[in-house]
C-alpha positions as CSV (number, residue, x, y, z in Angstrom):
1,X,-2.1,9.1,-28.1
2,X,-3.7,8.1,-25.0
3,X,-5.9,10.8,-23.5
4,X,-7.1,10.4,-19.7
5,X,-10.8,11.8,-19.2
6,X,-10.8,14.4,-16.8
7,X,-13.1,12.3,-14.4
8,X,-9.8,10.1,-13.9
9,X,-7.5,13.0,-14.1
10,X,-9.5,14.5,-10.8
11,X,-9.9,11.3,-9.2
12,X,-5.9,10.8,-9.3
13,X,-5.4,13.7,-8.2
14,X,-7.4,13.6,-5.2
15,X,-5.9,10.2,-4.2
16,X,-2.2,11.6,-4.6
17,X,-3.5,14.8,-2.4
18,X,-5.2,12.5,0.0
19,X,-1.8,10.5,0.4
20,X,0.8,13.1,0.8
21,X,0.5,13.8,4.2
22,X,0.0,10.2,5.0
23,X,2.7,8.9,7.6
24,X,3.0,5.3,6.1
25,X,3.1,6.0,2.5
26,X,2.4,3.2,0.2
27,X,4.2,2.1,-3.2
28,X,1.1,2.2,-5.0
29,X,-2.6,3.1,-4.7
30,X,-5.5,2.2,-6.3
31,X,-7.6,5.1,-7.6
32,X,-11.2,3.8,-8.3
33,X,-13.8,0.7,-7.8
34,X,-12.8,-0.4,-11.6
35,X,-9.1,-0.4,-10.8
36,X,-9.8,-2.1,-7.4
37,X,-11.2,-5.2,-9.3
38,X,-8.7,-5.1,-12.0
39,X,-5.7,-5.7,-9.8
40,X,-8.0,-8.3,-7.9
41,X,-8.2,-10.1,-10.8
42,X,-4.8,-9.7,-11.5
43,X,-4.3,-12.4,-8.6
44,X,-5.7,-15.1,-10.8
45,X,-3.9,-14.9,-13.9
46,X,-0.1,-14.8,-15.1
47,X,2.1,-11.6,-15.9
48,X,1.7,-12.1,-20.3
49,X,-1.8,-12.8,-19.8
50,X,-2.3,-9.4,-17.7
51,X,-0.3,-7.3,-19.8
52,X,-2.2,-8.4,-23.4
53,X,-5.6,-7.3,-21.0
54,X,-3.9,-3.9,-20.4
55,X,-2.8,-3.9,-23.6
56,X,-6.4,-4.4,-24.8
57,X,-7.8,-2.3,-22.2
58,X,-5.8,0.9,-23.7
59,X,-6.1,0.2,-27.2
60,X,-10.0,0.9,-26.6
């Protein structure tokens, strides 16, 4: 079972506060600088190779 720290619990949280009054909602947000540079490198690789580093990424 996957358990999310509470650090990332409360920084979620804060992000889906933050954007619920917003008037141009957004399909998805990025919570954190390590998720920010995760989906930048997600730009330079294909869709199998980014789901074996998620993949990897959650078995840790």
């Amino acid at each position: 079972m996957f358990v999310i720290p509470y650090t990332i619990a409360k920084l979620v949280a804060n992000l889906v506060l933050k954007r619920a009054d917003t008037g141009r909602p957004e399909w998805r947000y990025r919570a954190g600088e390590d998720v920010k540079k995760l989906f930048e490198g997600r730009t330079k690789i294909d869709n199998s190779e980014f789901e074996q580093l998620i993949s990897e990424l959650l078995q840790n």
